[in-house]
N, C-alpha and C positions, 0 to 999 in steps of 0.2 A: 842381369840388369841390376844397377846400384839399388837399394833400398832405400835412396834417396829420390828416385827418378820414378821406381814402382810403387810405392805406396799411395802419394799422391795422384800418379794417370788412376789406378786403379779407383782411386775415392770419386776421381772427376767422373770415371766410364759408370762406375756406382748412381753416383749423384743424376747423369743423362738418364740411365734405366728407371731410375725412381722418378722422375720427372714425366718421362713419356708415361709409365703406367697412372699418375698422378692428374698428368694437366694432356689425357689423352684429346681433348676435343681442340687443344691448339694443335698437337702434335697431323689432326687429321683435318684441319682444315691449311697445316701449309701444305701435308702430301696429297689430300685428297682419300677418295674410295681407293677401295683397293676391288677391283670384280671378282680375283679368284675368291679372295676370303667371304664375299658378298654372298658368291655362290654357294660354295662350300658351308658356312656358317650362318646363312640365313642374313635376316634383317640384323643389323648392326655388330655384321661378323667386321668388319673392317676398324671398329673398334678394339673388339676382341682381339685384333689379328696383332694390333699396337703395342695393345698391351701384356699381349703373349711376349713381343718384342723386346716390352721394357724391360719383365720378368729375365727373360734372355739376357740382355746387355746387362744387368743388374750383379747376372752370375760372372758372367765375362769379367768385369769387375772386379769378383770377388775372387776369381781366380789370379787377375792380374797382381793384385793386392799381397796375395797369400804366396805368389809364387810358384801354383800351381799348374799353371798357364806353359810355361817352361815343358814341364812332363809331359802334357798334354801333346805340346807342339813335336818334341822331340819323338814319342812313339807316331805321330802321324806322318811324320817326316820318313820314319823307319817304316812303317806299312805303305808306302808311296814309293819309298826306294827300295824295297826288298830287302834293305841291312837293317831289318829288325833279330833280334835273337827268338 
């Protein structure tokens, strides 16, 4: 992918992950609870679970950005089809 096309999605996927972990209380009142994380994590696991999320897309991000993303896709691709080395 150009380095004209990844660097910005990646800042934009950055920019959503920092967002959700930031402004979590918008982010969980357009999705709502979440039951498993409620259960799992207690009282106001469904926050937590967000913002685990953002953290998550955050990295996504920074993989997109760096190029990283690429490596990542391509060995998953090769453990998914057997033509890994």
């Amino acid at each position: 992918m150009s380095p004209l096309i990844r660097i910005p999605l990646g800042l934009a996927v950055m920019v959503v992950g920092f967002l959700m972990v930031q402004k979590t209380d918008v982010v969980l009142s357009w999705f709502g609870r979440i039951p498993f994380a409620e259960e799992k994590f207690g009282s106001g696991g469904s926050r937590f679970f967000y913002k685990l999320l953002g953290i998550a897309t955050t990295f996504l991000g920074i993989f997109i950005a760096t190029n990283v993303i690429s490596g990542i896709l391509e060995d998953l691709a090769g453990i998914l089809t057997h033509s890994g080395s």
